[in-house]
Backbone as CSV, one residue per row, in Angstrom:
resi,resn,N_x,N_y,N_z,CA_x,CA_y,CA_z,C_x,C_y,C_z
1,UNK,-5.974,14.152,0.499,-6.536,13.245,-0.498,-7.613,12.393,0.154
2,UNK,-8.093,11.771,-0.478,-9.820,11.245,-0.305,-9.170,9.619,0.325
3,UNK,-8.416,9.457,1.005,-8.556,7.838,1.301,-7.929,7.880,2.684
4,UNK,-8.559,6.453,3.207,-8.248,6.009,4.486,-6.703,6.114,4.801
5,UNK,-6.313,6.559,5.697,-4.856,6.172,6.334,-4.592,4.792,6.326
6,UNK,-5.025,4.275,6.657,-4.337,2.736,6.927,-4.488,1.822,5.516
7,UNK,-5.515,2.807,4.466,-5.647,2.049,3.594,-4.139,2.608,2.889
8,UNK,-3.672,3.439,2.927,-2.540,4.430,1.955,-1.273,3.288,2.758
9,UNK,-1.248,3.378,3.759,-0.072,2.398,4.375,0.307,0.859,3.676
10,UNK,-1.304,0.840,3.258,-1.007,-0.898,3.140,-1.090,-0.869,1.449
11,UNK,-1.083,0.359,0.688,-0.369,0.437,-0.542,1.063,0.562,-0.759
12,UNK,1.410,1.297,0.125,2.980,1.775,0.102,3.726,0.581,0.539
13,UNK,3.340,0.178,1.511,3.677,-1.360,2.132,3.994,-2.479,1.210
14,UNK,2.650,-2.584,0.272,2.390,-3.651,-0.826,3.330,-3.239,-2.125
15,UNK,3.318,-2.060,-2.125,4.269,-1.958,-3.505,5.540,-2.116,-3.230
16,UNK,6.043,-1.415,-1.956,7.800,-1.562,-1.575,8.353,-2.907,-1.374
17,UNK,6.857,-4.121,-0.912,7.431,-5.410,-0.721,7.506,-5.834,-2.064
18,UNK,6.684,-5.579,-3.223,7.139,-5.975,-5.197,8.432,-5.168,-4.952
19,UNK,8.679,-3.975,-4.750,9.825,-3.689,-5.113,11.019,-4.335,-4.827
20,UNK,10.737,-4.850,-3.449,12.085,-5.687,-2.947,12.393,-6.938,-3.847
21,UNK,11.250,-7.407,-4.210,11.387,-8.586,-4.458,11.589,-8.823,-6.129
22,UNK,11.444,-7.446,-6.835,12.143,-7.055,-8.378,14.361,-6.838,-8.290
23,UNK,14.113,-6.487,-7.216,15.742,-6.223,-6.678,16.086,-7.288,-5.835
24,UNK,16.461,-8.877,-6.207,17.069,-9.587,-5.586,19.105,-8.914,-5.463
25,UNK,19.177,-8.224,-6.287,20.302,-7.842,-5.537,20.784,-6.597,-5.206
26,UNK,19.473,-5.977,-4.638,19.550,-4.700,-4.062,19.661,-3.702,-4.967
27,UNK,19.314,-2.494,-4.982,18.535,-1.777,-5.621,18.068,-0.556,-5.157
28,UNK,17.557,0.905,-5.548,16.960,2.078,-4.837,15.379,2.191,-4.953
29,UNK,14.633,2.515,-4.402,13.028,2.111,-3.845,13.181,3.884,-3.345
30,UNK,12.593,4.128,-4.313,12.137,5.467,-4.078,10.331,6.230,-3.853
31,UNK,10.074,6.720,-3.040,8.696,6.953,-2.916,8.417,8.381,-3.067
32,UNK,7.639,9.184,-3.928,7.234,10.776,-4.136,6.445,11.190,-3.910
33,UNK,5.803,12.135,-3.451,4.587,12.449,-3.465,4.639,14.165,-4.004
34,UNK,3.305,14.528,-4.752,2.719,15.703,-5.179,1.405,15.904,-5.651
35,UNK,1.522,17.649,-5.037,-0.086,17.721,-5.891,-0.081,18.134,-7.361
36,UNK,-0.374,17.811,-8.221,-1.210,17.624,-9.656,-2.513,18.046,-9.765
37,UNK,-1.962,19.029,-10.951,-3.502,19.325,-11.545,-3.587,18.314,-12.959
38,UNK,-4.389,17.610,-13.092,-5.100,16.513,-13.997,-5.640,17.840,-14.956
39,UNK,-4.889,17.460,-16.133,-5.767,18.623,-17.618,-6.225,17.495,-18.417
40,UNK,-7.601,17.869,-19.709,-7.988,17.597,-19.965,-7.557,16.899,-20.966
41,UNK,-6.361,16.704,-21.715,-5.108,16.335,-22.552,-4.726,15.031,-21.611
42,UNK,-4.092,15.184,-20.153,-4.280,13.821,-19.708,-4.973,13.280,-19.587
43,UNK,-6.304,13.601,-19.498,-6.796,12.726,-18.888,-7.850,12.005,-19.463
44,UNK,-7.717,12.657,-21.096,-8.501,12.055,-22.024,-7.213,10.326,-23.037
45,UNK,-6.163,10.724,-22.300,-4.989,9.349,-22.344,-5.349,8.573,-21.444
46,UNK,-5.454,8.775,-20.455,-5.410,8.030,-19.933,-6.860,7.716,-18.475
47,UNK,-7.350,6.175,-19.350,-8.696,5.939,-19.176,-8.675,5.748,-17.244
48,UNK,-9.983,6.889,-16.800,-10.266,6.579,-15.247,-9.408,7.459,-14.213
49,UNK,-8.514,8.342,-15.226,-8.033,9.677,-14.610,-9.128,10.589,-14.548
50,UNK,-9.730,11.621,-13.727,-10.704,12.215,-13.753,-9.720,14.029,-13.561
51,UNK,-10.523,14.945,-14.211,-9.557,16.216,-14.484,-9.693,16.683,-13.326
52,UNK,-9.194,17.447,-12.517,-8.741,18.349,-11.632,-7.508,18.208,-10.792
53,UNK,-7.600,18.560,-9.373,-6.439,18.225,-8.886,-6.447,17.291,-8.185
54,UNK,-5.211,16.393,-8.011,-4.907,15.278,-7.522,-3.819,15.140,-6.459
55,UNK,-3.541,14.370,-5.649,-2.353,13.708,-5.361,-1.728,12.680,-5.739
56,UNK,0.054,12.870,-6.347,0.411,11.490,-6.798,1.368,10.913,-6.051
57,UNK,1.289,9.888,-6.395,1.936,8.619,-5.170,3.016,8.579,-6.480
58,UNK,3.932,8.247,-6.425,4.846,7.837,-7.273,5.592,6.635,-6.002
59,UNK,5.718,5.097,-6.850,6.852,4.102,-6.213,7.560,3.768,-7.358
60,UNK,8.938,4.118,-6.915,9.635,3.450,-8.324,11.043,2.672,-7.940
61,UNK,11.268,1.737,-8.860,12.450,0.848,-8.128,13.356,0.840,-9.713
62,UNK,14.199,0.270,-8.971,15.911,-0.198,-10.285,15.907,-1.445,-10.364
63,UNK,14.737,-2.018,-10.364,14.690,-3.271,-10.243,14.653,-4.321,-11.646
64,UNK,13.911,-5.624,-11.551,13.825,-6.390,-13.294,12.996,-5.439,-14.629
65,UNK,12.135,-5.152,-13.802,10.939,-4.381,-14.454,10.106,-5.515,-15.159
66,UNK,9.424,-4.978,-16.266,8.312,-5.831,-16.861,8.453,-5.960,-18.051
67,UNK,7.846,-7.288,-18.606,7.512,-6.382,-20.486,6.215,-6.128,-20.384
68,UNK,5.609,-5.959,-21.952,4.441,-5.516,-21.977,3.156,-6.383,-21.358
69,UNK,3.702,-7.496,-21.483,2.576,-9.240,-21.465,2.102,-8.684,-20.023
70,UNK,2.925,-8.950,-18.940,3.552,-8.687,-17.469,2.405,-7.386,-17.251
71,UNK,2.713,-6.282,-17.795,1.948,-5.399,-17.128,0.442,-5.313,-17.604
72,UNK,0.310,-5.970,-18.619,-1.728,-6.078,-18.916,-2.160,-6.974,-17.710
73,UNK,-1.298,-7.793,-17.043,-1.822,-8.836,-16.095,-1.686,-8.181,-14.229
74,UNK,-0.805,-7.302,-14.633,-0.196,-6.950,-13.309,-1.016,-7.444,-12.062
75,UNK,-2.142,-6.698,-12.333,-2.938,-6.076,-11.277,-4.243,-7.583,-11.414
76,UNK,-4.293,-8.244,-11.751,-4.846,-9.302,-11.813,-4.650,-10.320,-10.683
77,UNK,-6.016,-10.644,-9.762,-5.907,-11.227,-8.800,-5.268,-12.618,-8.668
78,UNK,-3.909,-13.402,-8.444,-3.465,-14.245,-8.329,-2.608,-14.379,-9.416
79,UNK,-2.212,-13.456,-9.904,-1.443,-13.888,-11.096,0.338,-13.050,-10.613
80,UNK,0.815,-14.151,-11.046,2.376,-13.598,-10.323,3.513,-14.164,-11.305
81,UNK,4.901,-13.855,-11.212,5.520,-14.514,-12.385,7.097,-15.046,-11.231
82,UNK,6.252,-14.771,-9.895,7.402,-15.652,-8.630,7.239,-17.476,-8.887
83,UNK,8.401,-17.705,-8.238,8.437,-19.047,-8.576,6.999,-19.845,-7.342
84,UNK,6.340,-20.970,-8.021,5.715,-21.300,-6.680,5.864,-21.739,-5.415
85,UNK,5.170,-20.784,-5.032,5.822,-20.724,-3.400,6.467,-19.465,-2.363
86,UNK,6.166,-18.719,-3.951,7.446,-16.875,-3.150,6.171,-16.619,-3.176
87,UNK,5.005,-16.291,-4.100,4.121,-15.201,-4.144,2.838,-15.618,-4.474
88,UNK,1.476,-14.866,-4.536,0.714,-15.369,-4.344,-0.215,-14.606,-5.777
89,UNK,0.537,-13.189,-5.527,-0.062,-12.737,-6.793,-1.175,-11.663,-6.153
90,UNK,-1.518,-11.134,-4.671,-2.569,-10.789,-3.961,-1.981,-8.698,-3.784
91,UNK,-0.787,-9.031,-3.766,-0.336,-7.425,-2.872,-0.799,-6.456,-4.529
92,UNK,-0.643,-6.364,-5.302,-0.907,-5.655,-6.137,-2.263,-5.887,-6.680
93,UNK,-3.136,-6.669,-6.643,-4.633,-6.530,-6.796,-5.085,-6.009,-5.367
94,UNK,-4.310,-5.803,-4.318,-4.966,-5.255,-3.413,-4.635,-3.600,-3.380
95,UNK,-3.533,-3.070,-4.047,-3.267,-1.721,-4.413,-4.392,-1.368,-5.253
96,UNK,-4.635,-2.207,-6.576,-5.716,-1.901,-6.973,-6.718,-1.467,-6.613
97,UNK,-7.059,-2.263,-5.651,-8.863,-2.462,-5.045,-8.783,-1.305,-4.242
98,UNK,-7.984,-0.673,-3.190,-7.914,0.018,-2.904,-7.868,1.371,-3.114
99,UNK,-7.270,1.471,-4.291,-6.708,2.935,-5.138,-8.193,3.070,-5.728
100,UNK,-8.596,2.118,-6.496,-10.182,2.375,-7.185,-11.441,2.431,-6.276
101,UNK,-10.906,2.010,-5.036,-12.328,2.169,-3.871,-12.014,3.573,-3.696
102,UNK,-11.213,4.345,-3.168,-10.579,5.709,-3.176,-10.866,6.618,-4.576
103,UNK,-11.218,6.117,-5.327,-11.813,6.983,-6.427,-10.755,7.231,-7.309
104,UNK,-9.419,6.667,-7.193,-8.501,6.927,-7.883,-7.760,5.904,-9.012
105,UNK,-6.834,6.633,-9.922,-6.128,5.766,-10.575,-4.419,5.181,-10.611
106,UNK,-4.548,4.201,-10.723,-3.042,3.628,-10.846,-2.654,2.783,-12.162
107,UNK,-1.143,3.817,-12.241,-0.677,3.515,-13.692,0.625,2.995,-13.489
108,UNK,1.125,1.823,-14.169,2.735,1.149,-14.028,3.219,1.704,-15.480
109,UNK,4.643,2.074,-15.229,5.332,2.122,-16.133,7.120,1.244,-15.942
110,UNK,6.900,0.345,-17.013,7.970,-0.364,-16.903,8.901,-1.146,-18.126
111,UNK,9.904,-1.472,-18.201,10.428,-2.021,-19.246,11.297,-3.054,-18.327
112,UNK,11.773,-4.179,-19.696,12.724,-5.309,-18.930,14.299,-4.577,-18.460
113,UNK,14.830,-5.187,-17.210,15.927,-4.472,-16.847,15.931,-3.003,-16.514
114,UNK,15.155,-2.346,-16.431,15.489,-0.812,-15.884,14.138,-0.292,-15.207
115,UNK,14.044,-1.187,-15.073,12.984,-0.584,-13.379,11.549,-0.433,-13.343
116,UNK,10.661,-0.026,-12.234,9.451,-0.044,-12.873,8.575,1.652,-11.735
117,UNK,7.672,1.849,-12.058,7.166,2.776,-11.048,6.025,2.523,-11.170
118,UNK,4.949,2.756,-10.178,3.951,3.326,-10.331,3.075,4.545,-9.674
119,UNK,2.515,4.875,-10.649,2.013,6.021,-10.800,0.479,6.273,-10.060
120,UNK,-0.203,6.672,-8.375,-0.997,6.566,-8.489,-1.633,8.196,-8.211
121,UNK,-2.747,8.288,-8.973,-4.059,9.462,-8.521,-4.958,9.272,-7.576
122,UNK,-4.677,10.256,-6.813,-6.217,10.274,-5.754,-6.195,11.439,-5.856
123,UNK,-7.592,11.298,-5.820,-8.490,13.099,-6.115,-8.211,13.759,-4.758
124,UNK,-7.847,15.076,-4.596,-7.310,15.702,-3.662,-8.642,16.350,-2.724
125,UNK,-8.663,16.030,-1.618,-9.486,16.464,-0.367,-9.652,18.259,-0.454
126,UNK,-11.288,18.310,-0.710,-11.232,19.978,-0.068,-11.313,20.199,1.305
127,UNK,-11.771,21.143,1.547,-12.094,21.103,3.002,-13.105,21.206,3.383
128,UNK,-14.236,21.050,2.856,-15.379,20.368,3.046,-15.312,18.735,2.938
129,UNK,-14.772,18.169,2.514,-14.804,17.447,2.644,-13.708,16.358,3.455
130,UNK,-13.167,17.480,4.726,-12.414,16.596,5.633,-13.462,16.346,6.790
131,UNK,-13.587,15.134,7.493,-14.205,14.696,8.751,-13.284,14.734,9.915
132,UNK,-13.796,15.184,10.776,-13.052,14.176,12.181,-12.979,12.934,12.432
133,UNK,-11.830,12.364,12.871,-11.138,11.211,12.827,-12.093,10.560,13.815
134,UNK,-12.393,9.156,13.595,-13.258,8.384,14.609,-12.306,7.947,15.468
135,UNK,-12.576,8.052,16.812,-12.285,7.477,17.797,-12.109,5.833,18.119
136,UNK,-11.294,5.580,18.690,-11.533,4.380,18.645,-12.196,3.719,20.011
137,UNK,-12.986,2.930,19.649,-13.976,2.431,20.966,-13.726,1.205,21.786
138,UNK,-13.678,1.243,23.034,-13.045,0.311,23.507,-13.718,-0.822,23.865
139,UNK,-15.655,-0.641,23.326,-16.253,-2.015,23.376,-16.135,-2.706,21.538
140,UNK,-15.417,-1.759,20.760,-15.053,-2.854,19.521,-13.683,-3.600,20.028
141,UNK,-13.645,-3.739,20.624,-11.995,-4.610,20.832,-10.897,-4.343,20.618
142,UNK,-10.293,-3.738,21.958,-8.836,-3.174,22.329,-8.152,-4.281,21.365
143,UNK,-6.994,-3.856,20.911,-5.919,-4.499,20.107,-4.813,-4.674,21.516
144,UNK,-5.639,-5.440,21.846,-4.687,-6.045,23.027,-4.428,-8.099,23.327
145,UNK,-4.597,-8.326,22.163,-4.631,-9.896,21.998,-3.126,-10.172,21.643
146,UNK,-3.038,-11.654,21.737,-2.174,-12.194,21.196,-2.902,-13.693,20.145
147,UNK,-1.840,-13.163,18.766,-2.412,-13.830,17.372,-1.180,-14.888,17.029
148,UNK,-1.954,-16.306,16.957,-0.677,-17.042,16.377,-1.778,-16.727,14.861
149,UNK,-0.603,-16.577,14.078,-0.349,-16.487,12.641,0.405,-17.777,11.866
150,UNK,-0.839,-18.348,11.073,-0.099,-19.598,10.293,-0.618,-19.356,8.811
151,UNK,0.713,-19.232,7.919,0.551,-18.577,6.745,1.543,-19.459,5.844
152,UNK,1.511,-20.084,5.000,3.045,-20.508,4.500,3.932,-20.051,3.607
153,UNK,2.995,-18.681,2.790,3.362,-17.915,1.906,3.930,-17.108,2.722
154,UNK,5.481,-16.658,2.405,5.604,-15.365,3.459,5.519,-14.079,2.950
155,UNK,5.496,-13.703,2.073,4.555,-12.309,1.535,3.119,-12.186,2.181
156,UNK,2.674,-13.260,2.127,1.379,-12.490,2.787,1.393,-13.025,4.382
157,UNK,2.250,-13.297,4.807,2.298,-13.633,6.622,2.962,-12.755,6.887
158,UNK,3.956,-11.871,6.237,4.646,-10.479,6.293,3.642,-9.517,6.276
159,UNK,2.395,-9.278,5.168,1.930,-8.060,5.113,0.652,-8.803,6.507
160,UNK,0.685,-9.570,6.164,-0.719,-10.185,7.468,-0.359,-9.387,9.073
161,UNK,0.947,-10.032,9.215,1.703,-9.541,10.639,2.015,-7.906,10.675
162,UNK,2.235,-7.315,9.856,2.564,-5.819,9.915,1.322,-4.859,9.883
163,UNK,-0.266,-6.142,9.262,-0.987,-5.262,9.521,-1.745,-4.808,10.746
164,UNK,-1.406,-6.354,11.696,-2.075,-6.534,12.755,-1.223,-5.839,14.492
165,UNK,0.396,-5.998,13.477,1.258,-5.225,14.273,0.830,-3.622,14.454
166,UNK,0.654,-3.029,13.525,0.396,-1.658,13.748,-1.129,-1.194,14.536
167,UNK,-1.858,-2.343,14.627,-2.595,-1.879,15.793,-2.300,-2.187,16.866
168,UNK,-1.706,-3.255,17.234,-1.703,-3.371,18.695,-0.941,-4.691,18.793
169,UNK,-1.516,-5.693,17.714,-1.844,-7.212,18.681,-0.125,-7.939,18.470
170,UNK,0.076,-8.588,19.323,0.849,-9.520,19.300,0.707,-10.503,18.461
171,UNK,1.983,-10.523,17.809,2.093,-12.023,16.722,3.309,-13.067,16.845
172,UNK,2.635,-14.345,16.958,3.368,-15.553,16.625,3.324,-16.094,15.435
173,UNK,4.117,-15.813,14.712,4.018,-16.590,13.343,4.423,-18.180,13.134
174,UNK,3.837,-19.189,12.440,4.441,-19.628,11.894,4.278,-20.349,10.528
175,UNK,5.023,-20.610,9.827,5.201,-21.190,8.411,4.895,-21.892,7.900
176,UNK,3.688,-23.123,8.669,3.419,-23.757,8.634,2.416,-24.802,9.807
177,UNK,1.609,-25.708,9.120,0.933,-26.276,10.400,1.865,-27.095,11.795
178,UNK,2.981,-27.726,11.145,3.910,-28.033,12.029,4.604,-27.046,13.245
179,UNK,4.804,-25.902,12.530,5.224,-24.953,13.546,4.518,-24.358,14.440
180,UNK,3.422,-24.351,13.857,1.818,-23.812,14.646,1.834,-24.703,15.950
181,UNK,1.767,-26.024,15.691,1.675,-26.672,16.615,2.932,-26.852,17.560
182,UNK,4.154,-26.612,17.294,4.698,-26.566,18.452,4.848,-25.454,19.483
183,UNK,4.302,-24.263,18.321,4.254,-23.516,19.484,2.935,-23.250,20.238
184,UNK,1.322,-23.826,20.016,0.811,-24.129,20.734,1.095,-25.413,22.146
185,UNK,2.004,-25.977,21.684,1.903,-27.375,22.242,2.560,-26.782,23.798
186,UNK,3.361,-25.542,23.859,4.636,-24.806,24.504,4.521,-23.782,24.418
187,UNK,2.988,-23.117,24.936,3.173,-21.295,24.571,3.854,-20.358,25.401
188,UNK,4.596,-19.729,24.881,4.965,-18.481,25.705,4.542,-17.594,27.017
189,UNK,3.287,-17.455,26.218,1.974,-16.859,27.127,0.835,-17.354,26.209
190,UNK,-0.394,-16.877,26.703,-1.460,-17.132,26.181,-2.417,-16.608,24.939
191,UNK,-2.445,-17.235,23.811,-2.628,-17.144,22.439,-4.101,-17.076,22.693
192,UNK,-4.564,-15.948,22.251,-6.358,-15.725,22.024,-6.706,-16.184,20.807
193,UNK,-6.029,-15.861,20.076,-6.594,-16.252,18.479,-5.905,-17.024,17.668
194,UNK,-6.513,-17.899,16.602,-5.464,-18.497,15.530,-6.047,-18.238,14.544
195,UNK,-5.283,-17.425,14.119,-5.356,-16.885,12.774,-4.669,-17.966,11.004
196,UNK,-5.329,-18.670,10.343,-4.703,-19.549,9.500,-5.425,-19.420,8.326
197,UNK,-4.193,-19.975,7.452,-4.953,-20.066,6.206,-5.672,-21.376,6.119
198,UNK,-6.336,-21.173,5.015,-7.419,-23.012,4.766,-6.338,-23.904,4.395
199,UNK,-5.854,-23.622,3.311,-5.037,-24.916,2.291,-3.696,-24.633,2.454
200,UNK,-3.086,-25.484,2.589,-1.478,-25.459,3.054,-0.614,-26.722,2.847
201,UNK,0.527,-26.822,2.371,0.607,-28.115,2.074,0.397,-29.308,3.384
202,UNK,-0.020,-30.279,2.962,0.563,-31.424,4.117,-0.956,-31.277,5.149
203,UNK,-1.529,-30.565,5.579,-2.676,-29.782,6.338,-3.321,-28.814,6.070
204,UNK,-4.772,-29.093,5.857,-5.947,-27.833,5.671,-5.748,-27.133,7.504
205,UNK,-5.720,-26.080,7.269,-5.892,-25.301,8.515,-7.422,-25.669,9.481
206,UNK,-8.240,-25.960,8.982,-9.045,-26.633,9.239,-8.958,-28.033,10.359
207,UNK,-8.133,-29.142,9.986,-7.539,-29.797,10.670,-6.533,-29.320,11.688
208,UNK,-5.489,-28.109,11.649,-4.321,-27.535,12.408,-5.632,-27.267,13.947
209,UNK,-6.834,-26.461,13.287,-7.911,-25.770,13.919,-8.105,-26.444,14.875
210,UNK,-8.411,-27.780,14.504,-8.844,-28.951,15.609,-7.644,-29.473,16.395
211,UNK,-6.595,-29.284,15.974,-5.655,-29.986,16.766,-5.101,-28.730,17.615
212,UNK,-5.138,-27.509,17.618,-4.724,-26.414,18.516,-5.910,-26.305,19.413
213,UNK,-6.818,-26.206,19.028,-7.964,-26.324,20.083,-7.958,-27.696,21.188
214,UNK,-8.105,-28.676,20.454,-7.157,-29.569,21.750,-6.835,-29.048,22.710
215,UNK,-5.255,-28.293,22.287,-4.259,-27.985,23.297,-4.715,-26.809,23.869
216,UNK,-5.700,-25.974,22.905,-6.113,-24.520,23.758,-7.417,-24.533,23.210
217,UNK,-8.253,-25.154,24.549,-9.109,-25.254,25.022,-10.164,-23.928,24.540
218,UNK,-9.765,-22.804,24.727,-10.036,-21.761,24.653,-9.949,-20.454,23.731
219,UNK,-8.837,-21.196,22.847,-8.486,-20.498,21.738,-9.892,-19.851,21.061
220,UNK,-9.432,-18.925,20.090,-10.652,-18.726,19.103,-9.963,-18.643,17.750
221,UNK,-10.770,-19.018,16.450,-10.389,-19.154,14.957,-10.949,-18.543,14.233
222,UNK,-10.298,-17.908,13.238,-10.303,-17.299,12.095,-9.371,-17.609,10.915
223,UNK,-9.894,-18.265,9.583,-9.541,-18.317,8.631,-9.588,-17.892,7.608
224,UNK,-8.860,-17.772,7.160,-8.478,-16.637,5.505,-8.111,-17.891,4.310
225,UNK,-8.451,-17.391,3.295,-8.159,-17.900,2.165,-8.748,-17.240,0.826
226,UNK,-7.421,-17.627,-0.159,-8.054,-17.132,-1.398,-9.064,-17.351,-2.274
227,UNK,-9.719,-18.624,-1.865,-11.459,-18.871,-2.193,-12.693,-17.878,-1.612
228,UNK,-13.269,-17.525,-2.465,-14.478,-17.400,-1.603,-15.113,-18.195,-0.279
229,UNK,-15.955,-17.246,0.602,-16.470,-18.053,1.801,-17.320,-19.040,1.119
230,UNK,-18.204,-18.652,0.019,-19.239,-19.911,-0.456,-18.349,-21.266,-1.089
231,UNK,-17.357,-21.204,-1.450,-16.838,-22.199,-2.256,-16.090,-22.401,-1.125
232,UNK,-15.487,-22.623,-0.125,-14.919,-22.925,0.826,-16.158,-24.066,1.580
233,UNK,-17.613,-23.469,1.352,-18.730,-23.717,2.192,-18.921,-25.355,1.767
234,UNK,-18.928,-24.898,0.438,-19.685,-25.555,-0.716,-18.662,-27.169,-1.117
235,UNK,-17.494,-27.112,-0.559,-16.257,-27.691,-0.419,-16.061,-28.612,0.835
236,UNK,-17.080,-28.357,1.589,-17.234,-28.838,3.400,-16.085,-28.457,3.807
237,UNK,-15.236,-27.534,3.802,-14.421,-26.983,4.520,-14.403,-26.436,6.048
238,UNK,-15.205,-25.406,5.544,-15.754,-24.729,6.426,-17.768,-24.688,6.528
239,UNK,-17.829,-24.539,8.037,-19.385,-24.702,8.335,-19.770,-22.995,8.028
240,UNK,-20.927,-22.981,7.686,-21.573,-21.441,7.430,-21.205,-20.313,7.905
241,UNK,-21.366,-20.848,9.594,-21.132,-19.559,10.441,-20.073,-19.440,10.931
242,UNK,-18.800,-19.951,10.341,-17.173,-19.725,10.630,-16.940,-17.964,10.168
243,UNK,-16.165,-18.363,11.226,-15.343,-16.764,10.844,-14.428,-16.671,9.559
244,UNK,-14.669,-15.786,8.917,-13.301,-16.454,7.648,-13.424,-14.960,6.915
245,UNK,-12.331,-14.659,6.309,-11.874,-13.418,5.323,-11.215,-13.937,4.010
246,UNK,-11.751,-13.174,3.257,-11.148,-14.088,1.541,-9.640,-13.153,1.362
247,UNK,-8.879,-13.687,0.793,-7.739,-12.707,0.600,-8.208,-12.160,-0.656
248,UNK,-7.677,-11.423,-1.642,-6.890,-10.214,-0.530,-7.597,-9.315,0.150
249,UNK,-7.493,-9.057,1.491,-8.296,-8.267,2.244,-7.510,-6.451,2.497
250,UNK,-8.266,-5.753,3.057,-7.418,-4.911,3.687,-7.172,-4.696,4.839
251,UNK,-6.381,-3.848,5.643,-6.373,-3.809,7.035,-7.563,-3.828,7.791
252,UNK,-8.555,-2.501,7.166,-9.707,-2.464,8.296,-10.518,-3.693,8.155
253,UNK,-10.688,-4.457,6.958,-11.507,-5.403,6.682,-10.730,-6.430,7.912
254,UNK,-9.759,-6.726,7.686,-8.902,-7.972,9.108,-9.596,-7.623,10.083
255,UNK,-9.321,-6.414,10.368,-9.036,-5.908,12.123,-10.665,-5.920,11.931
256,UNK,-11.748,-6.120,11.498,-12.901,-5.992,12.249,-13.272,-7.596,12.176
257,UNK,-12.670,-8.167,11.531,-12.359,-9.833,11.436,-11.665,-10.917,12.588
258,UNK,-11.109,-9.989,12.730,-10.207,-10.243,14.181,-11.081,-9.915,15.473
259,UNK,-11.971,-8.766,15.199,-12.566,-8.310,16.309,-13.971,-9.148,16.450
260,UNK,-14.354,-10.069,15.511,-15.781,-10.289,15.075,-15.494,-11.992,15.721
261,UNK,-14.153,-12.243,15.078,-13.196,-13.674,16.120,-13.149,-13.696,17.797
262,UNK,-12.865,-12.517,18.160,-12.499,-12.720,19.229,-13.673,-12.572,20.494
263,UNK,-14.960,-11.702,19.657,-15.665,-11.854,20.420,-16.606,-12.944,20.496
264,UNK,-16.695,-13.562,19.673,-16.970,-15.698,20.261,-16.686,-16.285,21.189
C-alpha cells in the first residue's frame, strides 16, 4: 500500500489508544488487514473511496461506541467527549490527516454500547511504484539523545514518547512543569533536549524553558502546541525563530523537529 511505515504505526497506535480508552473496563481490540477490490457500487456510497484495489485496515473494539452526533465530529481537530483533562481530541484528526495524505479513506462505524471500528482504504502499491527504502544518514542526527518530555495531557505524552522511543532517543517524562524541574534540578545523566508544551496549567512552558536552562546551561528547546506557530508569535509567546511544532503532528514531522532542535 501507498504509505509511509511509520506513518501506518502511528495510526494503529492512535486508534488502539481510542480504543482503550472506549473500554474503561476492558474489552477486545481487534486489528485486520486485507486486500479489496473497491467496485463501482461502493464506491459511488461512499464519498473519497476511489475504485480499484485497496488495502483495508480494519480497528474494531467492544467498547462505548458512538451515536450519530459523535461520529459527524469524530475526526474533527480538538473535539473530544473525554472529561477535561483525559484528551485532547488530536489522535484521531491525526489518523485522518494521515490516511488522506496517503490518498486514502477512513470510515467509522459505530452505535451506543456495542462497539465501534474503523474502516480504512489505502490504494494498494504496484510494483512500479515501490522505491528503495532511504537510508538513514548520520549527518541528519543519530537518535542518540536524551529528551525530557513535559506534556500534561497523557495521551499525547504517551503517543509523543512512543514516537520518539521507536527511533532511538531516550525519554524523561514529566506531567508537568513541577516535575520537569525536579528532574532537571537532579539529572540522571545528561538531558540534550526539552521537549514541552506552551500552555499548561500553573506555567507556560515558555517560563519552565527559562528556568531549565538555568540549571542546563546547555540544554536545547523545542515546543509544541495546539496553536499555530503565528498565533503563538502573535501572542509574544514565542520569538519568530523558535523551534516549535503545532500538534497534531506526525512522527516524521517530530523527528525532523527534534533534529532541527538539536542542531542549535
Amino acid at each position: 500500500m501507498k504509505v509511509d511505515p511509520s506513518h501506518i504505526d502511528q495510526v494503529i497506535l492512535n486508534l488502539a489508544v481510542n480504543s482503550r480508552d472506549a473500554m474503561p473496563d476492558g474489552g477486545k481490540l481487534t486489528i485486520e488487514t486485507s486486500n479489496v477490490e473497491v467496485s463501482d457500487d461502493y464506491a459511488s456510497g461512499h464519498i473519497g473511496v476511489a475504485v480499484g484495489p485497496h488495502v483495508l485496515l480494519s480497528v474494531s473494539d467492544t467498547g462505548l461506541g458512538m451515536d450519530a452526533a459523535t461520529q459527524e465530529r469524530v475526526f474533527e481537530p480538538f473535539f473530544t467527549t473525554k472529561e477535561k483533562g483525559k484528551g485532547t481530541g488530536l489522535g484521531l484528526s491525526i489518523v485522518y490527516g494521515i490516511v488522506k495524505q496517503s490518498g486514502g479513506e477512513v470510515l467509522v462505524y459505530s452505535e451506543p454500547g456495542h462497539g465501534t471500528v474503523f474502516k480504512i482504504y489505502l490504494p494498494a502499491a504496484s510494483q512500479e511504484d515501490a522505491v528503495p527504502a532511504v537510508a538513514w544518514k548520520e549527518e541528519e542526527g543519530p537518535a542518540n539523545a536524551t529528551i525530557l518530555l513535559v506534556e500534561d495531557d497523557e495521551q499525547v505524552r504517551d503517543l509523543t514518547r512512543a514516537m520518539l522511543e521507536r527511533r532511538g532517543y531516550r525519554i524523561l517524562e514529566a506531567a508537568s512543569p513541577e516535575d520537569a524541574l525536579l528532574i532537571a534540578s537532579v539529572p540522571a545523566e545528561p538531558i540534550d533536549l526539552l521537549l514541552t508544551d506552551i500552555v499548561m496549567p500553573l506555567k507556560y512552558g515558555t517560563d519552565l524553558a527559562r528556568e531549565v536552562t538555568a540549571l542546563l546551561p546547555t540544554i536545547r528547546v523545542l515546543y509544541m502546541s495546539g496553536y499555530t506557530d503565528n498565533a503563538v508569535v502573535r501572542q509574544g509567546l514565542l520569538a519568530p525563530d523558535t523551534v516549535f511544532i503545532q500538534k497534531p503532528f506526525t512522527a516524521r514531522d517530530l523527528e525532523e523537529k527534534v533534529r532541527q532542535a538539536l542542531r542549535r
